[in-house]
N, CA, C and O of each residue as an XYZ file, in Angstrom:
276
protein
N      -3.104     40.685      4.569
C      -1.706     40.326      4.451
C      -1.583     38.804      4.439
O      -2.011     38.016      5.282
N      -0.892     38.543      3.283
C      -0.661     36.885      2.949
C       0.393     36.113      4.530
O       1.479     36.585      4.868
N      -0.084     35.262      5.036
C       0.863     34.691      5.851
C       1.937     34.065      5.345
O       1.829     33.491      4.261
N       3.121     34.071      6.028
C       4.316     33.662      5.636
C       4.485     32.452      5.670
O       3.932     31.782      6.542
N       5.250     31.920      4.773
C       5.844     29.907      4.779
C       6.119     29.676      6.319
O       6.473     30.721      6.865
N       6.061     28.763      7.027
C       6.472     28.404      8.329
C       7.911     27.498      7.922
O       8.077     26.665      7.031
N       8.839     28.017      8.941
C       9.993     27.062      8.457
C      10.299     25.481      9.433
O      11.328     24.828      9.608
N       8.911     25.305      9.901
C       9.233     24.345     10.052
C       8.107     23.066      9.137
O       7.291     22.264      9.592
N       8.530     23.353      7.757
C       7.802     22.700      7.046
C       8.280     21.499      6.532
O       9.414     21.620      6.068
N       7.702     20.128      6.436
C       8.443     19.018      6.253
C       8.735     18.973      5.079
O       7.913     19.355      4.247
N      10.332     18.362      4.589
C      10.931     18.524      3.182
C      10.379     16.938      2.583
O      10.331     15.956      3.324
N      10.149     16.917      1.729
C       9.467     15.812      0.851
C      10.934     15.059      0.474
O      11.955     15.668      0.156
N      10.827     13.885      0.561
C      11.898     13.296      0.027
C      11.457     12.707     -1.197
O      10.276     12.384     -1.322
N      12.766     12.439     -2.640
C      12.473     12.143     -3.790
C      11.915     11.373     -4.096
O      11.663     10.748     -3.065
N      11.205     10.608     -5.384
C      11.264      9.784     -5.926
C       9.228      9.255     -5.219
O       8.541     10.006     -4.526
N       8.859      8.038     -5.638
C       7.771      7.478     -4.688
C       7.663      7.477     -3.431
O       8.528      7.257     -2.584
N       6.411      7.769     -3.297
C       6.135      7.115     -2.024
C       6.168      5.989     -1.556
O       5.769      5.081     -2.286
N       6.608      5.688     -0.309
C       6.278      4.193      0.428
C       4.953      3.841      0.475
O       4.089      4.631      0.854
N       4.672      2.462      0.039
C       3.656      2.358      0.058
C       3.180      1.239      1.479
O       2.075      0.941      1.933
N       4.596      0.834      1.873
C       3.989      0.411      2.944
C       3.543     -0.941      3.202
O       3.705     -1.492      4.291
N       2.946     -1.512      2.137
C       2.214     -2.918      2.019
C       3.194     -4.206      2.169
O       3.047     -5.059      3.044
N       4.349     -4.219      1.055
C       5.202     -5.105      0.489
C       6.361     -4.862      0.199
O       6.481     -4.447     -0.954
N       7.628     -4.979      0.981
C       9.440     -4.922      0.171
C       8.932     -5.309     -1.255
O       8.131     -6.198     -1.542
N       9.608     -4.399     -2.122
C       9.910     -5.014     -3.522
C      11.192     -5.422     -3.410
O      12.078     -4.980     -2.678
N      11.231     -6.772     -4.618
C      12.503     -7.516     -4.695
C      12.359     -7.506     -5.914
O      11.274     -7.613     -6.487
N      13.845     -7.325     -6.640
C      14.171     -7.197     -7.851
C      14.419     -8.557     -8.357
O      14.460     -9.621     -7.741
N      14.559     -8.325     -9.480
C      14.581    -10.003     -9.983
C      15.067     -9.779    -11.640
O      14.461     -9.125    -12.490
N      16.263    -10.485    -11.792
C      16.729    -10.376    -13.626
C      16.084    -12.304    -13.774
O      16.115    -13.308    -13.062
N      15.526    -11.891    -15.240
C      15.563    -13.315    -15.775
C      15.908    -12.719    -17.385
O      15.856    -11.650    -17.993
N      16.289    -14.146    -17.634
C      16.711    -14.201    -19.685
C      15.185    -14.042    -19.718
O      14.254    -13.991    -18.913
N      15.510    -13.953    -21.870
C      14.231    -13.845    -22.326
C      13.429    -14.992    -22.123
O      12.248    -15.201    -21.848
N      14.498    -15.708    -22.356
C      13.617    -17.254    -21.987
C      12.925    -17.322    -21.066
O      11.757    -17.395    -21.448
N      13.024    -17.341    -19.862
C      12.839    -17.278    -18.329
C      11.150    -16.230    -18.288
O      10.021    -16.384    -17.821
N      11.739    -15.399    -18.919
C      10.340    -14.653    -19.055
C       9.232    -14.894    -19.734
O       8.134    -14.638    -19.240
N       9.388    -15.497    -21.135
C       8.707    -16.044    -22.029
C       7.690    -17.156    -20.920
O       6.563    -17.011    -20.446
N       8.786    -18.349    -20.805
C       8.309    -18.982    -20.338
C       7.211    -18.928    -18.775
O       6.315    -19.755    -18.604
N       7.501    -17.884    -17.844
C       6.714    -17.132    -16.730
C       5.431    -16.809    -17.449
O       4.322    -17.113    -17.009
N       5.700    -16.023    -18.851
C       4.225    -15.608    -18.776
C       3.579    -16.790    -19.737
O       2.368    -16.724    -19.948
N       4.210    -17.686    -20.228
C       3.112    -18.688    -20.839
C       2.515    -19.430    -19.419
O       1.297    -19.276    -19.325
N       2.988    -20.030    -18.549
C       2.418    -20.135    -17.167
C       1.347    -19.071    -16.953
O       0.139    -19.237    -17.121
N       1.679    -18.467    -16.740
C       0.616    -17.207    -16.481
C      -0.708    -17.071    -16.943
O      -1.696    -16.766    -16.275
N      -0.629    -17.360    -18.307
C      -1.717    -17.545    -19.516
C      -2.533    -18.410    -18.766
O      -3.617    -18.190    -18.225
N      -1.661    -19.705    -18.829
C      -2.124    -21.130    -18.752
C      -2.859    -21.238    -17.308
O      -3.593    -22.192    -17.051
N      -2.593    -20.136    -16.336
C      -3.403    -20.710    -14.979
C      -3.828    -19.467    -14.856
O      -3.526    -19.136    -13.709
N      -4.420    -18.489    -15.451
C      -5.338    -17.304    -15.214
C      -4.787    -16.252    -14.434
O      -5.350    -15.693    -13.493
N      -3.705    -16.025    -14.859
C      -2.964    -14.818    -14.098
C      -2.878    -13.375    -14.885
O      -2.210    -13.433    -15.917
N      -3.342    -12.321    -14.627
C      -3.591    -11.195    -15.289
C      -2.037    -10.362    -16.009
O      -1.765     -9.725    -17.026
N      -1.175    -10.936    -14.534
C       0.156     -9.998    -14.977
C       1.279    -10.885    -14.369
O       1.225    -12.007    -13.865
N       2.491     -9.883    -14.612
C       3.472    -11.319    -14.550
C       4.008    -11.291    -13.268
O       4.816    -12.203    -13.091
N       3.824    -10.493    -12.224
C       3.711    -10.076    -10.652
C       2.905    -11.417    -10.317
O       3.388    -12.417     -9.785
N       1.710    -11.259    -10.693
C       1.151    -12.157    -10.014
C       0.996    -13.833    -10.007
O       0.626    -14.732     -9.253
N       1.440    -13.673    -11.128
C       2.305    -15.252    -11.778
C       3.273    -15.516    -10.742
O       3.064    -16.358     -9.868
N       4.288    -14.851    -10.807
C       5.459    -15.248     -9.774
C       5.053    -15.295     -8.658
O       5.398    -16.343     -8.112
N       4.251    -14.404     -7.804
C       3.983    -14.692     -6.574
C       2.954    -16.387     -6.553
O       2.985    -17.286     -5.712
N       2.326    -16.297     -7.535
C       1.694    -17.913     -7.210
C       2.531    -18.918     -7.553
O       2.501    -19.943     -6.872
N       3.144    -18.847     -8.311
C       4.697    -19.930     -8.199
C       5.497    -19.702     -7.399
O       6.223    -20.658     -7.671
N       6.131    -19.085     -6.391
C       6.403    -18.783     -5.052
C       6.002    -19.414     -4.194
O       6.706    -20.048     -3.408
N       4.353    -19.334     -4.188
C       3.454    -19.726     -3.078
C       3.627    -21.570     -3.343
O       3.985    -22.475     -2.590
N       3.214    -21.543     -4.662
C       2.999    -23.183     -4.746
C       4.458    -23.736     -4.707
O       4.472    -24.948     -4.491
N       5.461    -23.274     -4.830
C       6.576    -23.930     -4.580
C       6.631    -24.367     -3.075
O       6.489    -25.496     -2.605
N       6.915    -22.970     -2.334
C       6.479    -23.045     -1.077
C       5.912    -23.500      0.004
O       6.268    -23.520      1.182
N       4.808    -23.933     -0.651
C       3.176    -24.277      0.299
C       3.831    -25.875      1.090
O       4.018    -26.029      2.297
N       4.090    -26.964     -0.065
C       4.433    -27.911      0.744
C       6.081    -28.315      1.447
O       6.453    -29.324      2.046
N       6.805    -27.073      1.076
C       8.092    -27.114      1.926
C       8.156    -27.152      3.524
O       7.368    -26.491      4.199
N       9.081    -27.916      4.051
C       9.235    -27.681      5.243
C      10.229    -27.825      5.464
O      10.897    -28.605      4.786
N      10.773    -27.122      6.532
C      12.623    -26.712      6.940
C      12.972    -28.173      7.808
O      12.082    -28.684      8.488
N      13.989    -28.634      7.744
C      14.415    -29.925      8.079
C      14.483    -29.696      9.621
O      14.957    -28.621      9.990
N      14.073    -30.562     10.533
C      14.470    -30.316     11.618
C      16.086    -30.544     12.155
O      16.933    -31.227     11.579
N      16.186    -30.101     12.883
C      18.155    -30.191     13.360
C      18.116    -31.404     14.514
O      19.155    -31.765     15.066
């Protein structure tokens, strides 16, 4: 005799999974804006255009510092 479904079985919620690693943040740019991201990209050895932006992020970043009060 086949055993029965248990009802206390967890319901899957839609869509992807969490992956846990990283918030995604959305981001609109013109064509321009994009064009221009991935000629950068080209130009400093970046595979995709994710990873372009995150290293222009970083290098924007790197020598910022918050003003003291």
């Amino acid at each position: 005799m086949k055993r029965s479904i248990s009802a206390k079985q967890k319901k899957r919620r839609p869509g992807r999974p969490k992956t846990g690693i990283r918030p995604m943040i959305g981001l609109r740019l013109s064509e321009a804006e994009v064009e221009r991201v991935d000629q950068w990209a080209e130009h400093n050895g970046h595979r995709d255009r994710s990873t372009a932006i995150r290293a222009m992020i970083e290098t924007a970043l790197s020598d910022w510092r918050p003003k003291k009060s």
